[in-house]
N, C-alpha and C positions, 0 to 999 in steps of 0.2 A: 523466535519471538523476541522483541527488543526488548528489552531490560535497564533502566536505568536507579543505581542507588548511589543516592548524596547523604550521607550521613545515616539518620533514623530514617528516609525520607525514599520509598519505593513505588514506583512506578512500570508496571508488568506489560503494555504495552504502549506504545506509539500515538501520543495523544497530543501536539506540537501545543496548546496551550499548558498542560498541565508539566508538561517538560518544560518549558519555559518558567512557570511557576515555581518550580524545585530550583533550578539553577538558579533566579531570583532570591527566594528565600536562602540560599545556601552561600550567594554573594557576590556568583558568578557576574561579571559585569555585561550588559544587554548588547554593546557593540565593542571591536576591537579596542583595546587601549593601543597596540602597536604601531610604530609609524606605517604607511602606506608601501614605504620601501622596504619593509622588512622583508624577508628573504628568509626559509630554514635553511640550516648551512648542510653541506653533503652528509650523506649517510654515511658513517663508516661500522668498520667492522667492530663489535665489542673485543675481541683478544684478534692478535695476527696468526694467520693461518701458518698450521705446522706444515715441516717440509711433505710429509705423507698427506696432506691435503691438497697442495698444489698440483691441480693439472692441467693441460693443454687445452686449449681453446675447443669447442664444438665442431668447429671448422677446419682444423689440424688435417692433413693429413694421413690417413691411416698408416702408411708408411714413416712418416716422422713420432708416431707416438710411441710411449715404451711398450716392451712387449709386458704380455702378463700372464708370465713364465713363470712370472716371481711369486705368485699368488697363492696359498697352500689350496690342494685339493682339498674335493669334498668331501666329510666323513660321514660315516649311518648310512643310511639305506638312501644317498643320494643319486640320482639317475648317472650310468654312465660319462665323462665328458662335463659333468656340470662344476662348475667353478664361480667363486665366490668373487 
């Protein structure tokens, strides 16, 4: 169910006049201020991925990828063979 809240100013479903009307009142402006060529710039990452984050593309081959040898086994009542 859409939702929208502007300040004191709540609106429970999807009513494109009354949504209009909130963001009016609240001072939202009714068309872009930005220029025409504006552009958002790349998405990046918030923090850089740690070295145990990095891995090999999708498409790697099974062969070129590390083994995961290195992995602890499973504890508790985990089924023969299963790894984390």
């Amino acid at each position: 169910m859409p939702l929208l809240v502007v300040g004191n100013f709540r609106e429970r479903a999807f009513e494109a006049g009354a949504w209009n009307n909130v963001l009016t009142t609240a001072g939202y402006p009714e068309t872009s201020k930005l220029p025409k060529s504006y552009r958002n710039p790349p998405a990046t990452a918030a923090a850089p991925p740690t070295v145990s984050e990095k891995r090999p593309p999708a498409n790697t081959p099974a062969a070129a990828r590390p083994a995961t040898s290195d992995l602890p086994p499973a504890t508790g009542n985990a089924p023969p063979g299963f790894r984390f």
